[in-house]
Legacy VTK file of the C-alpha trace (Angstrom):
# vtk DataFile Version 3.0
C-alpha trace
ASCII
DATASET POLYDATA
POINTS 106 float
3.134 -0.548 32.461
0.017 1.395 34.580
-1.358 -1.494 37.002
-4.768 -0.893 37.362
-7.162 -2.634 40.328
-10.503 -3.671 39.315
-11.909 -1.705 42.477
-10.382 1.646 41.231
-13.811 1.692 39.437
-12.001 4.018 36.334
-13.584 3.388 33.122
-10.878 2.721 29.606
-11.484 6.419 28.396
-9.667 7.278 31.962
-7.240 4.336 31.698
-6.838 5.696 28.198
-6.067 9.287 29.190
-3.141 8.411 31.903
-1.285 6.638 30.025
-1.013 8.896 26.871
-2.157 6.433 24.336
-5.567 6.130 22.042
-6.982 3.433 20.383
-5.756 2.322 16.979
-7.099 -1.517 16.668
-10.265 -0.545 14.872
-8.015 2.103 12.600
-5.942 -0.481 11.664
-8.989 -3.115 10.467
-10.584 -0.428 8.796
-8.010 0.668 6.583
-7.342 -3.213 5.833
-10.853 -3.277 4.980
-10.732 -0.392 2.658
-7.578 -1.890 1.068
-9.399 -5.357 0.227
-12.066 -3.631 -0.897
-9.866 -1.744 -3.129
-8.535 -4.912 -4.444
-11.728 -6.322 -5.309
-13.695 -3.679 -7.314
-10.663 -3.566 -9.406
-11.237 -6.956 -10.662
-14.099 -7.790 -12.199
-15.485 -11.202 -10.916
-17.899 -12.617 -8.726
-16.073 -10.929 -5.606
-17.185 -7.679 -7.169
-20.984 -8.418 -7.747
-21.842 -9.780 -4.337
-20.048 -6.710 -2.129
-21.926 -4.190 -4.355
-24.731 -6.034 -4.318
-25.744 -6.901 -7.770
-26.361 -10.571 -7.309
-29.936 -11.422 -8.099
-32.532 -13.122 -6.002
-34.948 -12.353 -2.924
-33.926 -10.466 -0.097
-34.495 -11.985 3.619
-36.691 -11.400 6.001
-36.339 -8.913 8.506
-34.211 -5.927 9.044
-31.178 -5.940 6.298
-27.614 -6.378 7.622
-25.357 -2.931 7.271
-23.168 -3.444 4.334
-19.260 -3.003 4.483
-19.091 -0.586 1.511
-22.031 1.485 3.878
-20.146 1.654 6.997
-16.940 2.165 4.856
-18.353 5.316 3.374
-19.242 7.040 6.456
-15.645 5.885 7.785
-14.070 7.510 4.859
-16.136 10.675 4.609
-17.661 10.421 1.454
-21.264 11.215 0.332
-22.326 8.120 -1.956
-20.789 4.406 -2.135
-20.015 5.564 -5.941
-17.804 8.052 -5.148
-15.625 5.986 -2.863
-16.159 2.692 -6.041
-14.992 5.039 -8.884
-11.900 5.669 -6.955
-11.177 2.340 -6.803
-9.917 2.193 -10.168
-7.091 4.654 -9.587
-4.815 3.563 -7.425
-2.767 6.746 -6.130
-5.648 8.362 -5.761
-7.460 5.173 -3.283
-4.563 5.083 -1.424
-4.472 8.827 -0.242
-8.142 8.218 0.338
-7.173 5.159 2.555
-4.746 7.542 4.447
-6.514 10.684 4.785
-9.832 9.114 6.344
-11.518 11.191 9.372
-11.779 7.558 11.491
-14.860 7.832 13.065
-15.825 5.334 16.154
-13.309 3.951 18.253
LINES 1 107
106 0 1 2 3 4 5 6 7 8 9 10 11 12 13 14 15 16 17 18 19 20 21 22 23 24 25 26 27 28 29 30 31 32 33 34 35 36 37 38 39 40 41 42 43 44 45 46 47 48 49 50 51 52 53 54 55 56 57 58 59 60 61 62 63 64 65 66 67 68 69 70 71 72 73 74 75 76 77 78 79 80 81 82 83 84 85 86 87 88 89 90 91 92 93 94 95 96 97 98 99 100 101 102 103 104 105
C-alpha cells in the first residue's frame, strides 16, 4: 500500500497515477443504475410513470432537479431518453448497452 503524508501536498489524480489504478466506484453505481432502470420500464406500474415522468400535477418552484434517465443518457451515449427506453424492452440488446457505455465523469 502507497503511504501518503498529508504535507506531500499531491492531489488524487497524482495519488491515482503512482499507483496504477483508476477510479471505478462511480462505474460501478452507474451501471447498477442503468440495470434498475432496466428493470423498471419493463414493467408497467407506477415505478414506470414517475421515473419517466408522466405523473400529473404542478411542477415546483425553482430550478428542476436533473433526472436519472437525463444523466443516464449522456452516461450511456445516446441522443434522446427514447432511444435508451425502447431498448429497455429487449434484454440482450440493454445489456450490451449497459456494457459498452463511454463512462463519462469520474
Amino acid at each position: 500500500m502507497l503511504r501518503v503524508p498529508w504535507t506531500a501536498r499531491k492531489t488524487n489524480k497524482e495519488v491515482l497515477k503512482e499507483t496504477e489504478t483508476f477510479r471505478s466506484l462511480m462505474n460501478r453505481i452507474r451501471r447498477r443504475q442503468a440495470k434498475f432502470v432496466g428493470h423498471i420500464m419493463r414493467r408497467e406500474k407506477l415505478e414506470n410513470l414517475v421515473t419517466t415522468g408522466r405523473v400529473e400535477g404542478k411542477k415546483s418552484r425553482g430550478r428542476q432537479r436533473e433526472k436519472m434517465l437525463d444523466g443516464m443518457t449522456s452516461w450511456m451515449g445516446t441522443k434522446r431518453v427514447t432511444d435508451a427506453l425502447s431498448e429497455t424492452w429487449d434484454r440482450e440488446s440493454w445489456k450490451d448497452m449497459i456494457a459498452n457505455a463511454k463512462g463519462q465523469g469520474t
